[in-house]
N, C-alpha and C positions, 0 to 999 in steps of 0.2 A: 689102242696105244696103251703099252703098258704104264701104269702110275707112277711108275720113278722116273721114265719117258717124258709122261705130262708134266710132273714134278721140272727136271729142269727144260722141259721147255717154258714155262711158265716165268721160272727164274730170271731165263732168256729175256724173255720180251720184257720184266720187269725192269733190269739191266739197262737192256736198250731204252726203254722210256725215262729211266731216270739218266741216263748218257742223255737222248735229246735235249729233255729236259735242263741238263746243266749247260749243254752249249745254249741253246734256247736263249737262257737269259744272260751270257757272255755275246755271246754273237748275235745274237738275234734270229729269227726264224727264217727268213730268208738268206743268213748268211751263213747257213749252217747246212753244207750237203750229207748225203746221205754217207757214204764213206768215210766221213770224221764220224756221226754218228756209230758205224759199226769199228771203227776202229777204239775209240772214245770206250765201249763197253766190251775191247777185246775178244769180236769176232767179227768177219767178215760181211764184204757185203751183201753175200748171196745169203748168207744166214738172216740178216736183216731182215730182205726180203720174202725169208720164208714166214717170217711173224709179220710183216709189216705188207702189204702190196704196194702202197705209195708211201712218203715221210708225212704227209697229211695226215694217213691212220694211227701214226702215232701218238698225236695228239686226239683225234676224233673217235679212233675206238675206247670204249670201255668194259670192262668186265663185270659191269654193277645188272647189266639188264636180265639176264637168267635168274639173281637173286630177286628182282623185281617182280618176275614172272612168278616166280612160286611162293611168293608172301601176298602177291593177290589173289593168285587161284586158292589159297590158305584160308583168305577169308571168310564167311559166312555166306553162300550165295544169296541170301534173301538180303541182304545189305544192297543199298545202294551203288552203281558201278562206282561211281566219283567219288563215294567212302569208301569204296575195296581201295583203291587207288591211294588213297589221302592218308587212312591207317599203315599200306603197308610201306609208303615213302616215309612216313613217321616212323616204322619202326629201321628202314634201313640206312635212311641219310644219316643221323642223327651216329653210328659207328665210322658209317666213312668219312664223315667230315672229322671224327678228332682224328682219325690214321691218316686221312691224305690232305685236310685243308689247302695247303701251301700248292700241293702240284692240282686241285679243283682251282685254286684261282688262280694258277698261271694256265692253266687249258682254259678258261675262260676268257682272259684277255688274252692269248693267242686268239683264240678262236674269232675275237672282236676284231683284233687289231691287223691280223693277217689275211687281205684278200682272198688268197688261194684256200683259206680255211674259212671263212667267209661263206666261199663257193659251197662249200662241200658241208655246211652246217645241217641241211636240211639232212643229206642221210647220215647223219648220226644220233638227230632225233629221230628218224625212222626207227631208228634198232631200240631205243624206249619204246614208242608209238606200236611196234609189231611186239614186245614184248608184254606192254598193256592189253593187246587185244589177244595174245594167248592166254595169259592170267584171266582174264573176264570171260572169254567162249573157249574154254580148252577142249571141249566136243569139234569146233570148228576151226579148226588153225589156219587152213589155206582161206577160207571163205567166211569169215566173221558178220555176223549183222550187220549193215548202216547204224545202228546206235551204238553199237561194242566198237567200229572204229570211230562216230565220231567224239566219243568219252574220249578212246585213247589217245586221239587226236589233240583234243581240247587240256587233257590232263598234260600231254606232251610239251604242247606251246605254254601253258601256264608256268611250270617247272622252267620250259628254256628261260620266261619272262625274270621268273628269281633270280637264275644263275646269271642273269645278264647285267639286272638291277644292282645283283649283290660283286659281282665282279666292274660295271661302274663305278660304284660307291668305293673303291680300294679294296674289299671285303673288310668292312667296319663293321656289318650288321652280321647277323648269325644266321646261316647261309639257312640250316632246318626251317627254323621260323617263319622265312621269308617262305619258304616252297610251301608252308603250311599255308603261310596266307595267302599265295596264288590258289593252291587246290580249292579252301575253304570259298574263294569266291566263286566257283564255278558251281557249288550247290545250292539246290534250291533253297532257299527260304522263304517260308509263307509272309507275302506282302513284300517281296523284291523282287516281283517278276518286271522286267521292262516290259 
């Protein structure tokens, strides 16, 4: 695809997620069909569809996991997996939250409060989870170790734990920090092993 191609498709779907988005919180998530969505951002529904597969991914995809990917594989290999992980979530939450705070914590209590997204939460920490384990075995991308997914695993849920705690809480607390101190407890420390 050419780059002015990706360029407004890009725009596209940005469009379209901030169109859901504002109905979202007029109407509500389940009172929001997909056809006011694409009309809401001035294109059609089959356009929708070509960014979106269901109105769920609107909400559950993200475009943060490829930068995820290559700020871990960036790391040091002789680091720790759970610090490749820990550093490069410190260095990329910490831009997205001042650009997008407002629509992380309306995707998060959708993501809480709406059954059907609910449903569907697991595969969208999948797309973290598979992006953790390319970043840590980028030799092995279809077939990762059992340690390289259970890190990316365990990094996965820690992270959802933040976004879930800090989207509870109203988002009062300072979303980085929190995901810092989910990772931080997943490393070892000499004399805290259970």
């Amino acid at each position: 695809m050419a780059r002015r191609d990706r360029g407004r498709g890009e725009r596209t779907r940005d469009a379209l997620r901030a169109a859901a988005y504002r109905l979202f919180l007029r109407d509500g998530y389940d009172g929001t069909p997909v056809a006011r969505i694409a009309a809401e951002a001035g294109v059609s529904h089959m356009t929708f569809f070509r960014h979106f597969p269901t109105k769920e991914d609107v909400v559950l995809r993200d475009d943060h996991d490829p930068l995820l990917e290559r700020l871990v594989r960036e790391r040091p290999p002789g680091e720790p997996p759970v610090a490749r992980v820990r550093a490069a979530v410190a260095l990329a939450l910490p831009e997205v939250y001042a650009r997008e705070r407002e629509n992380l914590l309306l995707r998060a209590r959708l993501i809480l409060d709406a059954p059907a997204l609910r449903r569907r939460m697991g595969d969208s920490m999948r797309g973290s989870q598979d992006a953790f384990e390319r970043g840590l075995a980028p030799g092995s991308p279809d077939d990762p170790p059992l340690a390289v997914r259970a890190v990316a695993a365990a990094c996965t849920a820690a992270l959802a734990e933040a976004v879930t705690a800090w989207a509870r809480d109203g988002g009062t607390g300072h979303l980085p920090d929190l995901a810092d101190e989910a990772l931080a407890a997943l490393q070892d420390r000499p004399g805290e092993r259970a």
